[in-house]
Structure formats: C-alpha cells, structure tokens
C-alpha positions in Angstrom: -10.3 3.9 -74.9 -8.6 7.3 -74.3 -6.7 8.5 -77.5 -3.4 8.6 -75.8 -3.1 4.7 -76.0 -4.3 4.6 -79.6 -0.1 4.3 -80.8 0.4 1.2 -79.4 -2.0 -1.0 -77.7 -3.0 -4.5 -79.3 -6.1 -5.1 -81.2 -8.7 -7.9 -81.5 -8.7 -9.9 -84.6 -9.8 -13.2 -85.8 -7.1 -15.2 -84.5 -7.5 -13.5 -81.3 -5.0 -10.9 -79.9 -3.1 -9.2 -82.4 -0.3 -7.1 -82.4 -0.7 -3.6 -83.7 2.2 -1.1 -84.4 4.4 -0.5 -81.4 5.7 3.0 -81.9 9.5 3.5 -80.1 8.1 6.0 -77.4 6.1 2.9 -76.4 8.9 2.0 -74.3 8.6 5.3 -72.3 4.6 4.4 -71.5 3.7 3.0 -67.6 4.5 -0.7 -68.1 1.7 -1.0 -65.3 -1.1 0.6 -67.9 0.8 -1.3 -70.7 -0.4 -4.7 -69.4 -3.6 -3.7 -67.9 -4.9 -2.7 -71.2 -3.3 -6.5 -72.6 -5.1 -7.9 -69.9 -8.4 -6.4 -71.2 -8.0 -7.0 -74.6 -7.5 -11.1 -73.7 -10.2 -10.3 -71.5 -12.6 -9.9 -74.3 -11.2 -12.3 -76.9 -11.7 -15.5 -74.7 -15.0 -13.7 -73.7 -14.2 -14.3 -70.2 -17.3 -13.8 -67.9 -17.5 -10.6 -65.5 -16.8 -12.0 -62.3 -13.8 -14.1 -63.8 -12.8 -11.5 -65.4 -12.3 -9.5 -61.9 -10.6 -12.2 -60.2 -8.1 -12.6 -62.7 -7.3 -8.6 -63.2 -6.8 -9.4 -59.3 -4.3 -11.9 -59.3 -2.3 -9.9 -62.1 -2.8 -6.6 -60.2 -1.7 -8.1 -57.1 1.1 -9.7 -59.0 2.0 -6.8 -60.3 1.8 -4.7 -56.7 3.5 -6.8 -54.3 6.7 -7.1 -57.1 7.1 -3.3 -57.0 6.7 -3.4 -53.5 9.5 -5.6 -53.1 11.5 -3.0 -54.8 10.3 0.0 -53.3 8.3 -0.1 -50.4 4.7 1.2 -51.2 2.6 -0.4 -48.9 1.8 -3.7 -47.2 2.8 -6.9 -48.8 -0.3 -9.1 -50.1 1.6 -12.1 -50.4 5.0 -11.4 -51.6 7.5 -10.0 -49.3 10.8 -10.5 -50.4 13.4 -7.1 -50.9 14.8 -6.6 -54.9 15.8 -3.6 -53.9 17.4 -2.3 -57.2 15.6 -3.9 -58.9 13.9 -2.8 -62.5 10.3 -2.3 -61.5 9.4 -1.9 -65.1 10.9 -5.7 -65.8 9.0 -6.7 -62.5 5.6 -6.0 -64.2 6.2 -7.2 -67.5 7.2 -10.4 -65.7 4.2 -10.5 -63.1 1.4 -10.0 -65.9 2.8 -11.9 -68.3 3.1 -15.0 -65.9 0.1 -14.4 -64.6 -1.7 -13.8 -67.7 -0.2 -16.5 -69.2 -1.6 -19.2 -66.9 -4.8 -17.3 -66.0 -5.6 -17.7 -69.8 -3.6 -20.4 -71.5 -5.6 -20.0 -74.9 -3.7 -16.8 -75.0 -0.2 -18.1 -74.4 1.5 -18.1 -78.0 0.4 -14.1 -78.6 0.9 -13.5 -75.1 4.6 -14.6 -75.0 4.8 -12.3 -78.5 3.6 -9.4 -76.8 6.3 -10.0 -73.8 9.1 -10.7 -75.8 8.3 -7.1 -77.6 8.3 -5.3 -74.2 11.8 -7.3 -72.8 13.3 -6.0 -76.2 12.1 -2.3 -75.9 13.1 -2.4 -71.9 16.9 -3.6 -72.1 18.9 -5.8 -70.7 21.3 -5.5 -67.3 21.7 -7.0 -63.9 18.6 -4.3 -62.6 16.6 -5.9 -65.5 16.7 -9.3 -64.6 16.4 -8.7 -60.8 13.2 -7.1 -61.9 12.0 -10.2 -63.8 13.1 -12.4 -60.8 10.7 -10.3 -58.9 8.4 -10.6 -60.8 8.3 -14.5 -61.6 8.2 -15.4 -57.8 5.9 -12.7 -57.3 3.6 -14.1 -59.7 4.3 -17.6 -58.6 3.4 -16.2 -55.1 -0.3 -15.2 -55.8 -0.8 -18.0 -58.2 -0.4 -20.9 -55.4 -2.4 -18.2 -52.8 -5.6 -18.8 -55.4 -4.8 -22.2 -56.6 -7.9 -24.1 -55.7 -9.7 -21.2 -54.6 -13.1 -22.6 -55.9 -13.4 -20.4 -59.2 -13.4 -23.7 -61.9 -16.1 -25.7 -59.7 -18.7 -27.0 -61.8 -21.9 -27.5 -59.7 -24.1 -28.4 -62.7 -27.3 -26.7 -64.4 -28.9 -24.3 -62.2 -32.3 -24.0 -63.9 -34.2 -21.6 -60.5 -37.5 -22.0 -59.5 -40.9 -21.8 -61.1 -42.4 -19.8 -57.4 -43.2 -16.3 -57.9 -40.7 -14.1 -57.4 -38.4 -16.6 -58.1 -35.5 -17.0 -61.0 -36.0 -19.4 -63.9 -34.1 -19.1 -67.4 -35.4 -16.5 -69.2 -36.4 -16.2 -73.2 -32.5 -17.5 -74.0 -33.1 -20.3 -71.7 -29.5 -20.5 -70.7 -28.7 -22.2 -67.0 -28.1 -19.3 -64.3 -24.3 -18.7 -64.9 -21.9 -19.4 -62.3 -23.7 -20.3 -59.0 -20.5 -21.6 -57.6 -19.0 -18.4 -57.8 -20.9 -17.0 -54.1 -18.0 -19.8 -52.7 -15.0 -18.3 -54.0 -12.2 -17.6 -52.1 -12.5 -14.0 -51.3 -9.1 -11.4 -51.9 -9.6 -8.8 -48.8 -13.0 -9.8 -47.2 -13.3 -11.7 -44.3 -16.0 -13.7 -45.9 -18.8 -13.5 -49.0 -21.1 -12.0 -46.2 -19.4 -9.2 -43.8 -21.2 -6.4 -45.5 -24.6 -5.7 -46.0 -26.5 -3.8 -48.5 -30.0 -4.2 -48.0 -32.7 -6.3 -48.9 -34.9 -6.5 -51.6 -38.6 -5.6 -51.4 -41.4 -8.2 -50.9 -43.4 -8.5 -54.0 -46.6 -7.3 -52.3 -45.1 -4.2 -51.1 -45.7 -0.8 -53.0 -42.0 -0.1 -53.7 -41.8 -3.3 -55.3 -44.9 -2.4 -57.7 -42.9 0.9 -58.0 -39.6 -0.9 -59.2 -41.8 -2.8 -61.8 -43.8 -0.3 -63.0 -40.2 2.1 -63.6 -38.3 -1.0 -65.3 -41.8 -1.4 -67.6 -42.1 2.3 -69.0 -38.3 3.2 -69.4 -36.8 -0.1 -70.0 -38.9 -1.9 -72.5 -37.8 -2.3 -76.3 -40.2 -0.1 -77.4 -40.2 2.5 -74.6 -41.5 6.1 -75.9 -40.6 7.5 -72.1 -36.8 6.5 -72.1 -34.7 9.5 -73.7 -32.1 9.3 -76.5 -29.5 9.7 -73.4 -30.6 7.2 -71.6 -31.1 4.6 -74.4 -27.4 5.5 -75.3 -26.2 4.9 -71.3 -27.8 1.5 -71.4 -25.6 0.4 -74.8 -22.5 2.8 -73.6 -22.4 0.4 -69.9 -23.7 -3.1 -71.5 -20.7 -4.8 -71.3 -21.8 -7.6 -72.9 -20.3 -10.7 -74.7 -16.7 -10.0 -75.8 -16.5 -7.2 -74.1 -13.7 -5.7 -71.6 -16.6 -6.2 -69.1 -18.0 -3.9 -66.7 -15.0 -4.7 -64.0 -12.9 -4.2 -67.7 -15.4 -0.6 -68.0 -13.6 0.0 -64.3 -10.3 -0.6 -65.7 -10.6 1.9 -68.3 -11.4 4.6 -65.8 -8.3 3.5 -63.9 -6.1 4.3 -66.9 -7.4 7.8 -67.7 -7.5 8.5 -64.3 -3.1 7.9 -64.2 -2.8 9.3 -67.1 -4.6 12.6 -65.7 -3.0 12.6 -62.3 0.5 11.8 -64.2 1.0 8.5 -61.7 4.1 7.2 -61.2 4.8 3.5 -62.0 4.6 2.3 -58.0 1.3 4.7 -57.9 -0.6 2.6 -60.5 0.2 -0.8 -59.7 -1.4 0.0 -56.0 -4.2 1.8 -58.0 -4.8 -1.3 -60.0 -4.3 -3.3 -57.3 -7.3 -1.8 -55.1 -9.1 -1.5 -57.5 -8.9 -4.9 -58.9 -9.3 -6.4 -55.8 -12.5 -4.6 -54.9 -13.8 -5.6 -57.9 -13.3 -9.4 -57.3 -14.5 -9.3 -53.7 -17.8 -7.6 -55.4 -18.0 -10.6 -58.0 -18.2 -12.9 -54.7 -20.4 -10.9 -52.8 -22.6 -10.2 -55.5 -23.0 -14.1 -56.3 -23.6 -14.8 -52.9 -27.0 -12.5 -53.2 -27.9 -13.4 -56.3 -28.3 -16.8 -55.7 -29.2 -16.1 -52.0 -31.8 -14.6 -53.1 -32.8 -15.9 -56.4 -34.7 -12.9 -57.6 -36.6 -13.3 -60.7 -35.6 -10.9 -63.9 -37.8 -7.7 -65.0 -38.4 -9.8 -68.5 -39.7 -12.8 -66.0 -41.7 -10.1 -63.4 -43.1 -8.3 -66.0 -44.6 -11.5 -68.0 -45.9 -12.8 -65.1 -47.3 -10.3 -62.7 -50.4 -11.9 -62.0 -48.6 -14.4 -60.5 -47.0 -11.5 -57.5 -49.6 -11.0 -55.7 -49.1 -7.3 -55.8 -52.6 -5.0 -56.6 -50.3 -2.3 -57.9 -48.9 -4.6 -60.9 -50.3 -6.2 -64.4 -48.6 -8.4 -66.6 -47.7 -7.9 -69.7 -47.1 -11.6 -71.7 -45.8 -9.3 -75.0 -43.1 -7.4 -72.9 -39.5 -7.6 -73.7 -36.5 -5.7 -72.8 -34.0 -2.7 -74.9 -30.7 -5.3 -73.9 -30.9 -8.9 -73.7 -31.1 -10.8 -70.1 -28.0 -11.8 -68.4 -28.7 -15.0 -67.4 -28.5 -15.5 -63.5 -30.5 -14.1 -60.6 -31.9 -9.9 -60.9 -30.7 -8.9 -57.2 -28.1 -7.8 -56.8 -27.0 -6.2 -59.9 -23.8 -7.3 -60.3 -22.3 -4.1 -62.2 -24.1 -1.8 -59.9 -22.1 -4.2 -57.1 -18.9 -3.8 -59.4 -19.2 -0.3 -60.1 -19.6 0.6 -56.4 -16.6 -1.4 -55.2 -14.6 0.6 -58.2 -16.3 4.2 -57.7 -15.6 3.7 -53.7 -11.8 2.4 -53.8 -10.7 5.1 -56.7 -12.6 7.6 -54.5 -10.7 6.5 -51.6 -7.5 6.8 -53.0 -7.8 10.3 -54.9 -11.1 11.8 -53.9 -14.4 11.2 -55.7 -14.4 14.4 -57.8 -12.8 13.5 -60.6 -13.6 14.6 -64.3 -12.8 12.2 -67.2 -14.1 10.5 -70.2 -14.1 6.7 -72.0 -15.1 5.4 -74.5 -16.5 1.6 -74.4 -15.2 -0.9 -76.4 -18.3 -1.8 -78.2 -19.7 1.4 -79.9 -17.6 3.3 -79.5 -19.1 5.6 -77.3 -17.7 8.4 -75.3 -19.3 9.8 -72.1 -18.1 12.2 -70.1 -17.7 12.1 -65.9 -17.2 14.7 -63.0 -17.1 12.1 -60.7 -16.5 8.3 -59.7 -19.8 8.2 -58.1 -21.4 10.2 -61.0 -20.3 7.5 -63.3 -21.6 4.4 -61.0 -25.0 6.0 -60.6 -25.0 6.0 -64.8 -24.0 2.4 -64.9 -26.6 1.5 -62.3 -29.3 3.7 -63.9 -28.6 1.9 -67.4 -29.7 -1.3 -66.1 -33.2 -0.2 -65.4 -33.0 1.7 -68.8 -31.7 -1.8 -70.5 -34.6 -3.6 -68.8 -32.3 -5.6 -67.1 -32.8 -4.7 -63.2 -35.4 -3.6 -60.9 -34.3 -0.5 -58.9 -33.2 -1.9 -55.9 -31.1 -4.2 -57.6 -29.2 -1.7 -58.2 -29.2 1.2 -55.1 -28.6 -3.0 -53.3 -25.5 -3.2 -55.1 -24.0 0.1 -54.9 -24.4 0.1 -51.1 -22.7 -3.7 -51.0 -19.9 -2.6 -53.6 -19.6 0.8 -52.0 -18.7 -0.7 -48.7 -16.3 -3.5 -50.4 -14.3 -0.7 -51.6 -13.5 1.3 -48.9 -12.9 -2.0 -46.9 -9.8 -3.1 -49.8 -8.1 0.2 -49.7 -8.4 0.6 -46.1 -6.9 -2.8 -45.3 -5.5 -4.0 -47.7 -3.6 -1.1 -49.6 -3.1 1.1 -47.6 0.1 3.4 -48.9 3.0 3.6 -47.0 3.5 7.0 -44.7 5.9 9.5 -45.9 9.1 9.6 -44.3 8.3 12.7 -42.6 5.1 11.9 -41.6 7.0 8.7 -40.0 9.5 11.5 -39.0 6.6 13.6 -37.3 5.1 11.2 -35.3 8.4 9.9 -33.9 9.0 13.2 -32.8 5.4 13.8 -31.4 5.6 10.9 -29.7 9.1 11.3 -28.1 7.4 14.8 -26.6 4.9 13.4 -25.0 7.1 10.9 -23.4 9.6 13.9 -22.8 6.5 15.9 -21.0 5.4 12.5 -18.9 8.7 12.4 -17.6 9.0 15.6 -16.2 5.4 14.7 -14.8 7.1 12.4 -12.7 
C-alpha cells in the first residue's frame, strides 16, 4: 500500500475489519479511494475468491460511477440514470459502497456500518448531503437488482477433472476445481463469456508445448538453482493468495497510486474504478469459460506425469513440486495473466500505458517498482511460470483475452463525456459543412 494512505485506512485483525486511527485530514481524502481500499480490506478478511472478488469491486464501482454521474455528467449511465444535480457526490459514494458492500458481504455488516457512520460524521450534514446519499442508495439499489441472480452463488457440485493426459484432476491438495459455474456468469460489458479470442493452447505433442514444460520445470520448481533472487521475489510479490486483496485487489492498488499521481478528481476516479473493475470481472468470466473449456492439466500434474503426453521432448519427474502452492482449477488460462491484461489494457486506455509507479503487496510487504501498465502485467504473468504455477501460454493466452476485455469496457462502456468545446467544435464543423453544401446548391 502506498504510504500516503498509511493515516487512515482500516486494518485486518482477528475479529475481522478493524478500525485504525482516522486522522481529521481524512475527511479531505477521495471518498472514491476511501472505499476502494475498505472494499479490499473486506476483500481479504472473508477471503473472498479472485473472480468474486472482481465482480463485487464491479458492482460497487459501478455503484459508485453511475451515482456521480447522476450528479455530474461524466459519461454514460450503466444502470442509473436519474439527475441529483447538486447533489454531494462525496455522500453519493459513501452511500453506494457502503450499500453495496454491505450486502455484497453481509459477514462484514456490523464493522461496515462503523466505518460508514465515521465517514457521514467527518462529511456533514445539509440538504446537498442527503441528496448525495439518496443517490447513492437508489444507485446502489439499481446495480444490485441488475446482478441479482446473475449465476455467481450456483453450486454445480464437486468438479474433480479427468484422469486423460493433458487433462485436469486435483492436484497434491486435492481440493475440487474451484468455481466451475463461474464461466456462466452474467457478464458486465461483454456481449457474451466468448466474443474475444486469445488463442489456443498447444497440443501436448507439439515442440512448443515440450518448451513450456521444460521452462516451468527449470525456473519454477521449489528447488530451482536457475530462477534468480528477482524472480523468486516476483512470484511471492504477485501470489495473491488466501486472504489476500487478490490479484483483481493487486489491480486496485495500482488504481490508487495511479490517482493519487495524476491528482484525479473525485468524478475521474469513480470512472477509473469503474473500468477498471469492470474489466476485471468480465476477465473472471472469460477466463472461467477457458479454463474449464479446456481443462488443462497443472505444471505440478504435467511435470509428474510426462510419460503419459506423448511428447519425445518431455520426461517426468514423480519428485517435482512447485516454489507456490497450486491453485486449484484448470492451468489455461491463467487467470491473473487474464486479470492483469484486462487492468493493464483499460488503465492504459484511459491515461496511456507509460506510467511509472510503485506497490507494495499486502502479503510481504514487498515493493516493486513499474514504468508501465504493461510492464507490470508481463511481471505478474512471468511470476506464474516462476511460481510453478502455469505453463507459458497460459499466460501470453490470458494477456491477449484480458488485453482485448479491457479496451472493449472503456471503449463501450466508459467512455468519458466530450468536453463542452469539443461538443462546441463539432457543432460548429458540422454547421460549415452544411453551410458549404448549401451554397453547392
């Protein structure tokens, strides 16, 4: 977490979200970033799985978004599209997260509900106030009833894969693959769980498949002598694992250094968020729909039993194990190569991909440093392979799909609205060429 939210943000303990000293000048900090960094931190003490974890920073971004919008008109409503102008946008994003957040994780209510009351006392009170919170409520209300049933708490049963080569099967934890229902979730901005494309995995008797192996083996084994002290630290730095802010949380964290750097405005991080909250839920689907598409079998499971590929170019290895412990569901895609795509290709689309900045994650306490977006998302895809987690094209897969998600959201979905005179402009463009038609005639 960059030091400037060190003052004031809550902290984990044992009874789950405490609250940590709130400093006065708390009240001046982007209410936006404020709840976004709540949202993480209940994120990671109900251990809320990745893809989860990306719908429901959705449905509070979007929450969030569409409430400001209703006050002053940033771009194109998502489902809310009532006018407050005058409205507090401040109170309307206390409001949206909170009743978002608040049904999106009812475990959390009780410190939820302290945290908001906190923020209502630092931000006032006045007719512009509670405008603001009327915004936000309905707005809330609005997205909530959008993704009410939208297939996210199915429960299709154990998925326990496929004992064919090549195919997934529960690994040395021997844990179910984890959400296979999720490929069927309602999507936020895509058309459906399949309009983009990116790629297909090798066939286990081709040479670049041997290649894959054979590069996951050497650098990503627990006892690896080729993988550098750099890369060992990128594996742990992008984990993400169990109560963690996840690696759509990772993506957040990028989100609020980059505002912080650029100085946005209120209205310029609650689009931000939304983009890039929403491209990271679309990616979730996507991903899932590939995964268990596909049902590619796990390094730890390849490695073990690569006599059983078919491949000249491979050997098993029945001792092999990896530096990080197997997710359990399908290898390909990888779903934070699929994540970090979607983020690295909306933020890019909304501010240009060369950006310098630094996190730290939430589990070491690691800080790397970035000059890029898509500097950082080929790092976290890299530190699969290094983790022994993916094969190769798991990940340069799930970059492309993610990449492509991401430009679609902020394209279509948030797209800002045009400066007055840039509106201005092309009225007057267009009234000359009418102008010069007519004396045509």
């Amino acid at each position: 977490m960059s030091g400037f939210a060190n003052a004031f943000w809550y902290r984990i303990g044992l009874g789950g979200l405490v609250m940590g000293a709130i400093v006065t000048s708390a009240v001046a900090s982007d209410e936006a970033v404020f709840w976004n960094q709540v949202a993480l931190e209940t994120i990671k003490s109900t251990n809320t799985a990745p893809p989860m974890a990306a719908r429901n920073l959705a449905i509070a971004s979007i929450a969030s978004y569409d409430a400001v919008n209703s006050i002053e008109r940033i771009g194109k409503a998502y489902v809310f599209k009532d006018n407050y102008s005058g409205a507090d946008a401040r109170a309307a994003v206390a409001e949206a997260n909170y009743r978002t957040l608040r049904t999106l994780f009812p475990t959390r209510a009780t410190q939820l509900s302290q945290i908001y009351q906190q923020r209502l006392d630092l931000l006032g009170s006045g007719t512009s106030i509670e405008q603001g919170l009327e915004a936000g409520r309905r707005s809330a209300a609005a997205i909530l009833n959008r993704r009410d049933n939208d297939g996210a708490y199915v429960n299709l049963g154990p998925y326990m894969g496929s004992n064919d080569p090549g195919k997934w099967r529960p690994t040395d934890n021997g844990l179910p693959g984890a959400l296979p229902h999720w490929r069927d979730v309602a999507t936020f901005s895509m058309n459906s769980n399949r309009q983009f494309d990116g790629g297909t995995a090798p066939i286990l008797s081709s040479a670049k498949y041997a290649e894959s192996l054979s590069e996951v083996k050497l650098l990503g084994s627990a006892t690896s002598v080729l993988r550098t002290a750099d890369q060992t630290e990128t594996a742990y730095f992008w984990r993400a694992g169990g109560n963690s802010y996840t690696p759509p949380g990772q993506w957040n964290q990028v989100a609020q250094t980059i505002g912080q750097n650029r100085g946005n405005t209120l209205a310029d991080n609650v689009r931000m968020f939304g983009a890039l909250n929403t491209s990271l839920a679309d990616a979730g689907i996507a991903a899932w729909e590939v995964k268990y598409s596909d049902e590619m079998w796990r390094p730890e499971t390849a490695i073990r039993l690569a006599d059983q590929d078919g491949n000249g170019g491979t050997a098993p290895d029945l001792t092999w194990n990896p530096l990080l412990p197997t997710p359990n569901h399908p290898s390909c895609v990888s779903g934070h190569s699929t994540f970090s795509g979607a983020a690295a290709a909306s933020l890019a689309a909304l501010y240009g991909d060369n950006q310098t900045f630094s996190f730290t994650d939430d589990t070491y306490g690691i800080t790397r440093h970035f000059n890029s977006f898509s500097q950082a998302m080929d790092e976290a895809g890299m530190s699969r392979i290094y983790g022994g987690i993916h094969f190769s094209f798991d990940n340069e897969i799930g970059k492309s799909l993610g990449w492509q998600i991401g430009k679609h959201v902020v394209a279509t979905t948030f797209q800002a609205v045009p400066e007055p005179i840039t509106i201005l402009g092309l009225g007057l463009a267009t009234a000359g060429v009418i102008s010069r038609r007519r004396r045509k005639r």
